[in-house]
N, CA, C and O atoms as a Tinker XYZ file with bonds, in Angstrom:
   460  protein
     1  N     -6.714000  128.189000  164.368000    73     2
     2  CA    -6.335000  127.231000  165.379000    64     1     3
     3  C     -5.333000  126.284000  164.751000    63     2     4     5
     4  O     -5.528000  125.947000  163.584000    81     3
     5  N     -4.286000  125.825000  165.403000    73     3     6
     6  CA    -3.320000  125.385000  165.072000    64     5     7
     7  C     -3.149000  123.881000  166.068000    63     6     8     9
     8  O     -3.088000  123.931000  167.296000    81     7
     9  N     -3.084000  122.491000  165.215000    73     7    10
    10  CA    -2.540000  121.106000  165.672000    64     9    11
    11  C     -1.620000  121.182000  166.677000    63    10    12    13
    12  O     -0.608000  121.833000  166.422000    81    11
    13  N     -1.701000  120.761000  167.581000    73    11    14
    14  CA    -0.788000  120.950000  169.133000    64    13    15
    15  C     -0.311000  119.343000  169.700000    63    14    16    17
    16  O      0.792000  118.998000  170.125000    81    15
    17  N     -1.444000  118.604000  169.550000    73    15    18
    18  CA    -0.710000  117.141000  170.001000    64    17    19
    19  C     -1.302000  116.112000  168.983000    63    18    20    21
    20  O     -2.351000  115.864000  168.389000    81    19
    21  N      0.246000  115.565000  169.156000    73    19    22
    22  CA     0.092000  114.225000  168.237000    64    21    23
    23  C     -0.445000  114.129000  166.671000    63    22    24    25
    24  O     -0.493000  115.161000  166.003000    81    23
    25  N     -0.843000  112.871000  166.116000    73    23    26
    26  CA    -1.299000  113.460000  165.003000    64    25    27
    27  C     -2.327000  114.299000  164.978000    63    26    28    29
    28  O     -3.168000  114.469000  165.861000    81    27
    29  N     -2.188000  115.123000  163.339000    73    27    30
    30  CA    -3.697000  115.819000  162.985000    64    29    31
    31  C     -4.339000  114.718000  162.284000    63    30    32    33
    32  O     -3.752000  114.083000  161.407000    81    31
    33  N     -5.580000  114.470000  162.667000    73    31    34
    34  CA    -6.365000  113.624000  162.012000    64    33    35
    35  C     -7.344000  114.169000  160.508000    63    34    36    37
    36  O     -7.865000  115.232000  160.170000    81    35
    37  N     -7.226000  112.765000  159.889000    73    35    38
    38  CA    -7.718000  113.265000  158.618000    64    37    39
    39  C     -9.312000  113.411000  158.182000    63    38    40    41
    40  O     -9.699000  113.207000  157.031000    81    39
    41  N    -10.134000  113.776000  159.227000    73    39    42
    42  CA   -11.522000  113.460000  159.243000    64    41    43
    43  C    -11.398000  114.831000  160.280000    63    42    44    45
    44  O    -10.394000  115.300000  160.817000    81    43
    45  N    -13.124000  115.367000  160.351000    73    43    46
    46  CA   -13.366000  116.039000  161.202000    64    45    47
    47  C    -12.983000  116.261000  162.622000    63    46    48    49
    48  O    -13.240000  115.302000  163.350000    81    47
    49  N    -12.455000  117.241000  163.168000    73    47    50
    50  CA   -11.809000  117.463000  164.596000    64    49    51
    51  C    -12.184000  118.716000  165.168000    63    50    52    53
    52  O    -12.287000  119.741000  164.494000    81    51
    53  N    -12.455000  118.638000  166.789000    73    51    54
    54  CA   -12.403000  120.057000  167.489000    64    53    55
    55  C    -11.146000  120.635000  167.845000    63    54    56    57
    56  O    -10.117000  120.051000  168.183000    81    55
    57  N    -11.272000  121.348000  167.775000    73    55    58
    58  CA   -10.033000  122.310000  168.410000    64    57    59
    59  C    -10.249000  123.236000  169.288000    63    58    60    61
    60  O    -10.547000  124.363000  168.894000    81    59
    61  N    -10.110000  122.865000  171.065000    73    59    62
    62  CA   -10.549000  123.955000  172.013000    64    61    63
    63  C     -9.580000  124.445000  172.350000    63    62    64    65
    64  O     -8.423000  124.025000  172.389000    81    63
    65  N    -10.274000  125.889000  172.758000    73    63    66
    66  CA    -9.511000  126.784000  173.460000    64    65    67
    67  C     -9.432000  126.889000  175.135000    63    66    68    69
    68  O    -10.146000  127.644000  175.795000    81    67
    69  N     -8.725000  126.255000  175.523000    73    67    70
    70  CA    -9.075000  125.815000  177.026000    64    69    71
    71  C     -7.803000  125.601000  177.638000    63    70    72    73
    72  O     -7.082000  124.664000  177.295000    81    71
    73  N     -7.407000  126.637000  178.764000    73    71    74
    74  CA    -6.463000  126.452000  179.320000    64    73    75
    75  C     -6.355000  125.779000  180.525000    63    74    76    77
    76  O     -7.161000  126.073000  181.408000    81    75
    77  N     -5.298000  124.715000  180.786000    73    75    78
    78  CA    -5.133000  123.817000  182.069000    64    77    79
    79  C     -5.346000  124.255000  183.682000    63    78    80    81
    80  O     -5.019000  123.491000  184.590000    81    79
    81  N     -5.810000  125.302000  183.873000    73    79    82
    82  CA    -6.348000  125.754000  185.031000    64    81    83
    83  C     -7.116000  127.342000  185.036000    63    82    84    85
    84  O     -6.936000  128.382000  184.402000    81    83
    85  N     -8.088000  126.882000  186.147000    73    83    86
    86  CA    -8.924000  128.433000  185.919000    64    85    87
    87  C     -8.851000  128.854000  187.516000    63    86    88    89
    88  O     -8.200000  128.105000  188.244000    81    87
    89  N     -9.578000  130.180000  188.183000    73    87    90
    90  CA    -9.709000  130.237000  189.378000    64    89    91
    91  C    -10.940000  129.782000  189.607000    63    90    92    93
    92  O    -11.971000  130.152000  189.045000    81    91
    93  N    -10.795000  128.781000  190.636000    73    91    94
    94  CA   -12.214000  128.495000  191.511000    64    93    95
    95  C    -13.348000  129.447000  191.684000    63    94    96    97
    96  O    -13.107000  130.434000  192.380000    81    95
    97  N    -14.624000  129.320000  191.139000    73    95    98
    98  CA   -15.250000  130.540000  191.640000    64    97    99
    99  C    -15.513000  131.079000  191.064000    63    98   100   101
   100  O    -16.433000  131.850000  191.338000    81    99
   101  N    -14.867000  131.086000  189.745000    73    99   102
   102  CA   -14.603000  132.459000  188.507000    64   101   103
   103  C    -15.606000  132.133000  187.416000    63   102   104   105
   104  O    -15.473000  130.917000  187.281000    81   103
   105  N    -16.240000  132.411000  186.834000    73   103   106
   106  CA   -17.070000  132.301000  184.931000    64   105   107
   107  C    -15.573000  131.983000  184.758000    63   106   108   109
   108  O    -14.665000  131.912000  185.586000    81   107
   109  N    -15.598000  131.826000  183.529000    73   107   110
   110  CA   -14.612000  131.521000  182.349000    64   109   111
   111  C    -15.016000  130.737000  181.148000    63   110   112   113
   112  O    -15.699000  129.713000  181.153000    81   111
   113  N    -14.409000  131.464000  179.928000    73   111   114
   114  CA   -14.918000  131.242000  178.686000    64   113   115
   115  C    -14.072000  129.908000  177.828000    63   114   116   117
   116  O    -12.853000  129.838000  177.985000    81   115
   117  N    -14.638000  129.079000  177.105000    73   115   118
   118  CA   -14.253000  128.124000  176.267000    64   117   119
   119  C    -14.979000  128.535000  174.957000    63   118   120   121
   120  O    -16.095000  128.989000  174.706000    81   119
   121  N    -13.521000  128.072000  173.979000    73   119   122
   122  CA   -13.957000  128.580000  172.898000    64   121   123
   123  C    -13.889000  126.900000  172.087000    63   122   124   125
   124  O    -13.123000  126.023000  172.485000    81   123
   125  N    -14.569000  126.772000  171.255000    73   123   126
   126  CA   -14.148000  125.466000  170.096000    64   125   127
   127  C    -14.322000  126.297000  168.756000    63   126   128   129
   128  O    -14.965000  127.275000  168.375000    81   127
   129  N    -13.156000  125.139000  168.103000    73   127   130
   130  CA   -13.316000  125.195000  166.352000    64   129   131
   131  C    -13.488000  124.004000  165.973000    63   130   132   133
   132  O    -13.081000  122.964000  166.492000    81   131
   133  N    -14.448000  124.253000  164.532000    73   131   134
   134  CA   -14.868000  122.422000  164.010000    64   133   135
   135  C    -13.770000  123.060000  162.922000    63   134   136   137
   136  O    -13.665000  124.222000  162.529000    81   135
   137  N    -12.946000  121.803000  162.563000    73   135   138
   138  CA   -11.779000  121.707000  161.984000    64   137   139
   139  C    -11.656000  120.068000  160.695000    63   138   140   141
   140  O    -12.227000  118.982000  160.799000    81   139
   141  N    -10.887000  120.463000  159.832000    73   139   142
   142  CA   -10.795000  118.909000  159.248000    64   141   143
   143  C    -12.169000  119.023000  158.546000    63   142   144   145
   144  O    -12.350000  118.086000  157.768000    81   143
   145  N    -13.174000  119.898000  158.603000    73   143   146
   146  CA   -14.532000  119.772000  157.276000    64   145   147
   147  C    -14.438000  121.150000  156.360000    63   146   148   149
   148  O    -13.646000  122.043000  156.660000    81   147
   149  N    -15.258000  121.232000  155.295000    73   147   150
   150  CA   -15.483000  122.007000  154.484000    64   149   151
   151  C    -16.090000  123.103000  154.964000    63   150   152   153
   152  O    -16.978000  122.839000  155.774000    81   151
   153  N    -15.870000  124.557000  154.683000    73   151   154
   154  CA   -16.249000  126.263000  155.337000    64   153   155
   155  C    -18.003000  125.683000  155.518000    63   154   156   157
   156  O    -18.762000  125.806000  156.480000    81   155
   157  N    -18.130000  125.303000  154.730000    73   155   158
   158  CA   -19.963000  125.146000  154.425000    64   157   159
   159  C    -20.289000  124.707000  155.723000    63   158   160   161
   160  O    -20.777000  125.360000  156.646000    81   159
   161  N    -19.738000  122.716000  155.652000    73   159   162
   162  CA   -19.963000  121.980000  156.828000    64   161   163
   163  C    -19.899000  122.862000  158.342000    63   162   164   165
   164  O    -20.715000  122.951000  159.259000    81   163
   165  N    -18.588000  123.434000  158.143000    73   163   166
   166  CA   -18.278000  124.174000  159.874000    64   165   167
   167  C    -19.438000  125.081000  159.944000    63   166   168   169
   168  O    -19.863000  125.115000  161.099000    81   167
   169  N    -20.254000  125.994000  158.958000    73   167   170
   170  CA   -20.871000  127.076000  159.589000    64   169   171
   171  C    -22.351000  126.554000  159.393000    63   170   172   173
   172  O    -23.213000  127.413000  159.584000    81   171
   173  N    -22.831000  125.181000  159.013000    73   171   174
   174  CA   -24.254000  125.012000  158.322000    64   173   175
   175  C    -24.765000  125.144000  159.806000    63   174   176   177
   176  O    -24.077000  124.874000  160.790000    81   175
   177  N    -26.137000  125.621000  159.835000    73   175   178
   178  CA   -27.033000  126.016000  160.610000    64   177   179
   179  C    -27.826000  125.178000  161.300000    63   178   180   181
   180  O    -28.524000  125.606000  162.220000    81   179
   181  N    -27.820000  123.958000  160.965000    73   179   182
   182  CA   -28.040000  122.640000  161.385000    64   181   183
   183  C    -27.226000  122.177000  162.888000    63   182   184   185
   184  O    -27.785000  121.699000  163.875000    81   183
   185  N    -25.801000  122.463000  162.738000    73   183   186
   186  CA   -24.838000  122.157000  163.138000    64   185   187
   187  C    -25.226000  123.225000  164.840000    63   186   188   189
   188  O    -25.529000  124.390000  165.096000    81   187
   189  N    -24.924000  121.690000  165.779000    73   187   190
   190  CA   -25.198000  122.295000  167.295000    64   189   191
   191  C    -23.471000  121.905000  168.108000    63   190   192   193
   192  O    -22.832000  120.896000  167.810000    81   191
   193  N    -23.096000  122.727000  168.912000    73   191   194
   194  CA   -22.309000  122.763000  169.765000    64   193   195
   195  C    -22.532000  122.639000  171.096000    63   194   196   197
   196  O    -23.126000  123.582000  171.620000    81   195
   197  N    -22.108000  121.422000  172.012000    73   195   198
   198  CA   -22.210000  121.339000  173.557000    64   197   199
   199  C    -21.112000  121.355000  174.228000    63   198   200   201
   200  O    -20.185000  120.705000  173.745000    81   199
   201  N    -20.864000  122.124000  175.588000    73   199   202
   202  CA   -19.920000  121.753000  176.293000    64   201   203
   203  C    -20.608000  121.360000  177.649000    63   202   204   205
   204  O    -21.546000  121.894000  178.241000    81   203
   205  N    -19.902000  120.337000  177.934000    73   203   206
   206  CA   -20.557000  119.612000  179.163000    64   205   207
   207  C    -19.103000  119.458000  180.364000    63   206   208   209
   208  O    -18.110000  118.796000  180.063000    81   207
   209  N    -19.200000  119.982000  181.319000    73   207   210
   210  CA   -18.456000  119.638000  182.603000    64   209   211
   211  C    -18.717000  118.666000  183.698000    63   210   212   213
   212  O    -19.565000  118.776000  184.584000    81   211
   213  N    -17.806000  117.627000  183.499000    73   211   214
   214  CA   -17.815000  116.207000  184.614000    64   213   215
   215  C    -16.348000  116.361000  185.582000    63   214   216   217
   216  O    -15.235000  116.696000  185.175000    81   215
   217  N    -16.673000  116.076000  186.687000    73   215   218
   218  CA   -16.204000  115.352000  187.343000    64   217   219
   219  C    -15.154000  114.859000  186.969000    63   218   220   221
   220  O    -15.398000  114.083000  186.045000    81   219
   221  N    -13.280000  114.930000  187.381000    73   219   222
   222  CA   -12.854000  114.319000  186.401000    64   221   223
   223  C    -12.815000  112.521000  186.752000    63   222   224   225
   224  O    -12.699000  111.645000  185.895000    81   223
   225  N    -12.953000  112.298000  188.314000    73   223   226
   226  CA   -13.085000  111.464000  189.071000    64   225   227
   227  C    -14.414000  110.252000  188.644000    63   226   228   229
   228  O    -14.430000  109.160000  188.076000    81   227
   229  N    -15.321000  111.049000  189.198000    73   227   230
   230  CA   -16.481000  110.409000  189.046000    64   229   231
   231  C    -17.185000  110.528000  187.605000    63   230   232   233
   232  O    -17.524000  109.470000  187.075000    81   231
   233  N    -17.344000  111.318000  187.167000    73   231   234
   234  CA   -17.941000  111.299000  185.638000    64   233   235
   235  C    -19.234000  111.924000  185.847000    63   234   236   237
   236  O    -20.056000  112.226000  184.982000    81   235
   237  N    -19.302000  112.066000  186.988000    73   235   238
   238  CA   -20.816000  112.878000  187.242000    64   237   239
   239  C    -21.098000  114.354000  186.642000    63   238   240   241
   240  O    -20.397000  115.270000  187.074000    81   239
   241  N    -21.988000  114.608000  185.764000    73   239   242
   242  CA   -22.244000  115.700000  185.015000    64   241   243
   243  C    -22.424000  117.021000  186.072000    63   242   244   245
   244  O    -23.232000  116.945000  186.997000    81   243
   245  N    -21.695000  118.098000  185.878000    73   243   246
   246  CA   -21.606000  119.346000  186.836000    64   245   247
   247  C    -23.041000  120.259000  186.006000    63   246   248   249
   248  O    -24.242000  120.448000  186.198000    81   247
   249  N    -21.961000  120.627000  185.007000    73   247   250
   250  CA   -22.988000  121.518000  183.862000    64   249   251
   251  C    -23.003000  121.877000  182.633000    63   250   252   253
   252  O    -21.840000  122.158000  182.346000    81   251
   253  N    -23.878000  122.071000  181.474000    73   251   254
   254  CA   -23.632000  121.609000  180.145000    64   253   255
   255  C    -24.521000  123.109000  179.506000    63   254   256   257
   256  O    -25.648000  123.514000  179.790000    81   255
   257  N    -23.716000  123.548000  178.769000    73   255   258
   258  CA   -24.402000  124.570000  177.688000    64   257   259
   259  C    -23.814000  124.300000  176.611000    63   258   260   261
   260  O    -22.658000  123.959000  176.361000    81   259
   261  N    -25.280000  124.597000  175.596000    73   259   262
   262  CA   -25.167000  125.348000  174.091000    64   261   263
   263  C    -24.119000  126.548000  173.934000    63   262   264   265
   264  O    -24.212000  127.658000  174.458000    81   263
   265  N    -22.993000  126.029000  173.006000    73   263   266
   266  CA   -21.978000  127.152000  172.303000    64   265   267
   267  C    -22.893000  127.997000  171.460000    63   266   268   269
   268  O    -23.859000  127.531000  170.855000    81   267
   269  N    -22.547000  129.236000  171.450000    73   267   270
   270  CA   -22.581000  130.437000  170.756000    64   269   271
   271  C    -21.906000  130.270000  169.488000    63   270   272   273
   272  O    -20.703000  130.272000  169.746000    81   271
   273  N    -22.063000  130.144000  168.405000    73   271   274
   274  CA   -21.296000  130.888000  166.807000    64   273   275
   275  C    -20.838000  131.991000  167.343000    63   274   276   277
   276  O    -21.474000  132.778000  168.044000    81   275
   277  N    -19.683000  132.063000  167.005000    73   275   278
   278  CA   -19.229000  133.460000  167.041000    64   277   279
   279  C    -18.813000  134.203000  165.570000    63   278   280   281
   280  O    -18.741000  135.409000  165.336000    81   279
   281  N    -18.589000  133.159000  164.745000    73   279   282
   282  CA   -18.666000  134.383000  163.266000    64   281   283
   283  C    -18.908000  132.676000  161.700000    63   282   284   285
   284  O    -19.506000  131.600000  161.699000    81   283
   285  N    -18.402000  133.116000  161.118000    73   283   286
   286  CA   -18.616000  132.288000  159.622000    64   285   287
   287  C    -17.542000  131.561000  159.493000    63   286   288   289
   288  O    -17.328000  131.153000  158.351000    81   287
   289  N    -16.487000  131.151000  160.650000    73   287   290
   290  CA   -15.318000  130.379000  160.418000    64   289   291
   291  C    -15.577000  129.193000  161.408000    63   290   292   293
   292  O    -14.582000  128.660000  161.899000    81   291
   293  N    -16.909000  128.699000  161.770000    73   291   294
   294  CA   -16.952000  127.517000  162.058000    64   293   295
   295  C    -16.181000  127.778000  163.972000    63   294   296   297
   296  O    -15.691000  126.840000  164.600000    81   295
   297  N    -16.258000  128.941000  164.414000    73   295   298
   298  CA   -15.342000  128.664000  165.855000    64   297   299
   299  C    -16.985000  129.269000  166.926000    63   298   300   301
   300  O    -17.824000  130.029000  166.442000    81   299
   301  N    -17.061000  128.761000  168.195000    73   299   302
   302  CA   -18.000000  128.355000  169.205000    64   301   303
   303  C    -17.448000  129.082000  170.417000    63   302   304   305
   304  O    -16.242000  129.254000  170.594000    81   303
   305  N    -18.402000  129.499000  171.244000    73   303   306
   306  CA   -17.939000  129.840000  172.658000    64   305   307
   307  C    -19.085000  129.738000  173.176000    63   306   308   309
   308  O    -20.197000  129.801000  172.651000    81   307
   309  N    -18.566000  129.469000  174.944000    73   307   310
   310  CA   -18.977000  129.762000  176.108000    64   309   311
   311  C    -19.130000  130.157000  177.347000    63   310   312   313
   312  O    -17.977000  130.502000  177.603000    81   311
   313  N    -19.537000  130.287000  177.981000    73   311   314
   314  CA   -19.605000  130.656000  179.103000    64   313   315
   315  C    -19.611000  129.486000  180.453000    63   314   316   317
   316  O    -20.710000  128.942000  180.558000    81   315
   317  N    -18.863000  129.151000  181.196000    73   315   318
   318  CA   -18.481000  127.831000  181.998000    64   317   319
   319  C    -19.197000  129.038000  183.250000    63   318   320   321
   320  O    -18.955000  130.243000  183.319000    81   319
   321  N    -19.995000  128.325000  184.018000    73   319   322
   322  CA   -20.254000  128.669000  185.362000    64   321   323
   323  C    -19.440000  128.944000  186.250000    63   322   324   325
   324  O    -18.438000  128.748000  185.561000    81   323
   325  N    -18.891000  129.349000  187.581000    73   323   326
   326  CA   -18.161000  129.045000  188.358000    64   325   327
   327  C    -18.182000  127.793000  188.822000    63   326   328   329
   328  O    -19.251000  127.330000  189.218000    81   327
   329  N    -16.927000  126.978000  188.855000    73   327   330
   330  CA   -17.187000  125.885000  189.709000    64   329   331
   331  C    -15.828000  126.010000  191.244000    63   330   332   333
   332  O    -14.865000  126.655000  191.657000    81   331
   333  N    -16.670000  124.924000  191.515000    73   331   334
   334  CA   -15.688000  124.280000  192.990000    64   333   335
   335  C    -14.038000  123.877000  192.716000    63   334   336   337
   336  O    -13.710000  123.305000  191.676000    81   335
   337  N    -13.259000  124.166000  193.547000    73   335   338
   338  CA   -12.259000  123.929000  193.584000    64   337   339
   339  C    -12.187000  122.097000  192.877000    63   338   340   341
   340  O    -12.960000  121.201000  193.215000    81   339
   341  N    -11.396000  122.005000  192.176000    73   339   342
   342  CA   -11.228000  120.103000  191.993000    64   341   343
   343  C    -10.563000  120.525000  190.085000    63   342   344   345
   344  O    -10.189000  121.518000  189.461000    81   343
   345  N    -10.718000  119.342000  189.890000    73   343   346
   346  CA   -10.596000  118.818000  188.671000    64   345   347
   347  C    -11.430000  118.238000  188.123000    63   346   348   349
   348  O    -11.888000  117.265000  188.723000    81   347
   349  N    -12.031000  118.597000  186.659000    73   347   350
   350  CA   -12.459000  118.360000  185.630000    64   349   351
   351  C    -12.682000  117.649000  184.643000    63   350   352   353
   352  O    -11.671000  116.972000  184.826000    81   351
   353  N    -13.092000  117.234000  183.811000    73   351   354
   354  CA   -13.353000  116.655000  182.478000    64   353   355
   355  C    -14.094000  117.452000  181.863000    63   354   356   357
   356  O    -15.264000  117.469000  182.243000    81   355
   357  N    -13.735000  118.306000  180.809000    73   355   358
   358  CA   -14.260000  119.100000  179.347000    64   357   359
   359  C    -14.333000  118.252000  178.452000    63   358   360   361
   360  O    -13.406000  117.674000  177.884000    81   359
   361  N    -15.889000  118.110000  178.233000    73   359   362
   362  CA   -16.323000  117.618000  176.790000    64   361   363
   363  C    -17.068000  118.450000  175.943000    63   362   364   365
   364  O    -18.117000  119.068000  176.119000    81   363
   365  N    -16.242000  118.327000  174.899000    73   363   366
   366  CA   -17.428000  119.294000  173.552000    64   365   367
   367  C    -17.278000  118.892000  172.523000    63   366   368   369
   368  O    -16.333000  118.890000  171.735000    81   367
   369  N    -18.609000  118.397000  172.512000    73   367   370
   370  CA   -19.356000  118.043000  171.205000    64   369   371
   371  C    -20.242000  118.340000  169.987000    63   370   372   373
   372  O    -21.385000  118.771000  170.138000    81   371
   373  N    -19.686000  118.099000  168.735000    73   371   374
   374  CA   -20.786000  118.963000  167.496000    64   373   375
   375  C    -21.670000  117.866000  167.282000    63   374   376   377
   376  O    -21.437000  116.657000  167.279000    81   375
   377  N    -22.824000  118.559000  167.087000    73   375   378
   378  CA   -23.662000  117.121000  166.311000    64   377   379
   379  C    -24.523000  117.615000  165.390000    63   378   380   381
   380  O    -25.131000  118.675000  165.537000    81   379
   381  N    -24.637000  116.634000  164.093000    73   379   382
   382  CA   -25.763000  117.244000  163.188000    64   381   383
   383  C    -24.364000  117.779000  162.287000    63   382   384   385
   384  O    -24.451000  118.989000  162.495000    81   383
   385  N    -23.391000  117.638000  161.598000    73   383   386
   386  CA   -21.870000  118.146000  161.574000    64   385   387
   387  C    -22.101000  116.847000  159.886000    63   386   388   389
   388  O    -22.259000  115.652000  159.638000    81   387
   389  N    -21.972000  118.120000  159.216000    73   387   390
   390  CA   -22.153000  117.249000  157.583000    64   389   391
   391  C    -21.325000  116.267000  157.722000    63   390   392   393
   392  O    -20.346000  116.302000  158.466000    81   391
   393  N    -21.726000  115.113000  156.864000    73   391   394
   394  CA   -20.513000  113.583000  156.331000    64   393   395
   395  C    -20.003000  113.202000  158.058000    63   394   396   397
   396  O    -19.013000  112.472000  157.999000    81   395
   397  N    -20.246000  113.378000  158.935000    73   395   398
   398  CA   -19.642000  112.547000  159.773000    64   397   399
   399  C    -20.912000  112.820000  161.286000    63   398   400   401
   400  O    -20.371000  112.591000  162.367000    81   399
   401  N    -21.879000  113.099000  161.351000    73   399   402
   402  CA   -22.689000  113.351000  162.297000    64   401   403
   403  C    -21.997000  114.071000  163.672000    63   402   404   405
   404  O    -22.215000  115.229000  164.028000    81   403
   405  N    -21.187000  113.185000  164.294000    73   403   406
   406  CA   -20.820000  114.188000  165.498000    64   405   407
   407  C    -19.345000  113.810000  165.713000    63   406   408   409
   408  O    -18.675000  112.870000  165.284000    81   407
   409  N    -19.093000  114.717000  166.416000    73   407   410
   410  CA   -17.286000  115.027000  166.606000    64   409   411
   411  C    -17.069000  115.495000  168.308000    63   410   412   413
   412  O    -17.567000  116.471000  168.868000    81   411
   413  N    -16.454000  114.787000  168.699000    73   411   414
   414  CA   -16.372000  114.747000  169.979000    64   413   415
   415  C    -14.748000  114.841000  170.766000    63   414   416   417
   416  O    -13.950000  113.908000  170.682000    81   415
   417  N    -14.470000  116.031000  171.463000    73   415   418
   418  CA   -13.049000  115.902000  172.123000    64   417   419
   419  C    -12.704000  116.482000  173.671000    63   418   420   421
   420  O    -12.794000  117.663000  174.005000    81   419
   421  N    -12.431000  115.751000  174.234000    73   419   422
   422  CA   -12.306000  116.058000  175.854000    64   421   423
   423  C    -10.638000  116.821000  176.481000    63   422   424   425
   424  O     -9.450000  116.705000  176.181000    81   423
   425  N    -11.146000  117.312000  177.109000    73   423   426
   426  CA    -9.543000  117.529000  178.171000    64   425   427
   427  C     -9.896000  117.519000  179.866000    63   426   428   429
   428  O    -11.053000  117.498000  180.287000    81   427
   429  N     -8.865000  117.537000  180.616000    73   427   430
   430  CA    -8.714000  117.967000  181.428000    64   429   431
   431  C     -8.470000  118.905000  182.343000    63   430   432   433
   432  O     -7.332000  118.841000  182.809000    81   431
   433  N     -9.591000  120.305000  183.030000    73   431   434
   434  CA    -8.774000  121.209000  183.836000    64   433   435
   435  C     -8.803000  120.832000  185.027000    63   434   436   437
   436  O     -9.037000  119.700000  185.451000    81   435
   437  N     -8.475000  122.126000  185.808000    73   435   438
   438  CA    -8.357000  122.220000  187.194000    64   437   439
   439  C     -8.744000  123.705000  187.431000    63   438   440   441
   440  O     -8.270000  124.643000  186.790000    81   439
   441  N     -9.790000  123.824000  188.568000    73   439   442
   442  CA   -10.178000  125.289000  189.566000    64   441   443
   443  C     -9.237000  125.084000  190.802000    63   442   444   445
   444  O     -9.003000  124.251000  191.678000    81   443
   445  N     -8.991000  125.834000  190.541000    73   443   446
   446  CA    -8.022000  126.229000  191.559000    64   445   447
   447  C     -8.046000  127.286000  192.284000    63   446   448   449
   448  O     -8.135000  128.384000  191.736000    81   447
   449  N     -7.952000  127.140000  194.013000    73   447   450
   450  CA    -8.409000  128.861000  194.767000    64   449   451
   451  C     -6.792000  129.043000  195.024000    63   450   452   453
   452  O     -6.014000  128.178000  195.427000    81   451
   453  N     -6.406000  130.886000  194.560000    73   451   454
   454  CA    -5.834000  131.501000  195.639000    64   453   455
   455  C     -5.630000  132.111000  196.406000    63   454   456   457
   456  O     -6.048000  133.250000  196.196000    81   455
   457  N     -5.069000  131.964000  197.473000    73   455   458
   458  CA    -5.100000  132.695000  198.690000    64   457   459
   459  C     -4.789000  134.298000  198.400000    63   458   460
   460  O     -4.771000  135.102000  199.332000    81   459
């Protein structure tokens, strides 16, 4: 995973895989990487992954799962429910994440139906 906006920070960081619109309706997968710590820190077994979907409006929680490990390089996936047409707030968070407890980074999508 590769730094995309602004600075790279010098402390622990996520790095999602999440593109600015999905289809309404649809599953779709989000991936994270814990970034900025040591191979150890990213893969220790301790270490939990959440992604939670709000509202981007209201802040009201839609729906939240436990990331999957997907191998020994510290990177996470999931599975997003279908949702309703609107816009979003993606949050995913590590916690339990050696020397810095939790690491937290949001974006914005959009579901979108087409005709």
């Amino acid at each position: 995973m590769e730094w995309v906006r602004g600075d790279q920070p010098d402390r622990a960081w996520l790095g999602l895989d999440l593109d600015d619109g999905y289809l309404a309706r649809q599953p779709f997968d989000i991936g994270a990487t814990l970034l900025g710590v040591p191979a150890e820190a990213s893969t220790d077994p301790g270490v939990a992954v959440w992604v939670t979907v709000r509202y981007a409006r209201s802040g009201e929680r839609v729906q939240q799962h436990r990331m999957s490990s997907t191998n020994d390089s510290g990177e996470w996936t999931a599975t997003v429910d279908p949702l309703a047409p609107g816009a979003y707030r993606i949050v995913v968070e590590a916690v339990n994440v050696p020397g810095c407890d939790k690491v937290t980074c949001s974006d914005i999508l959009a579901a979108v139906d087409v005709p």
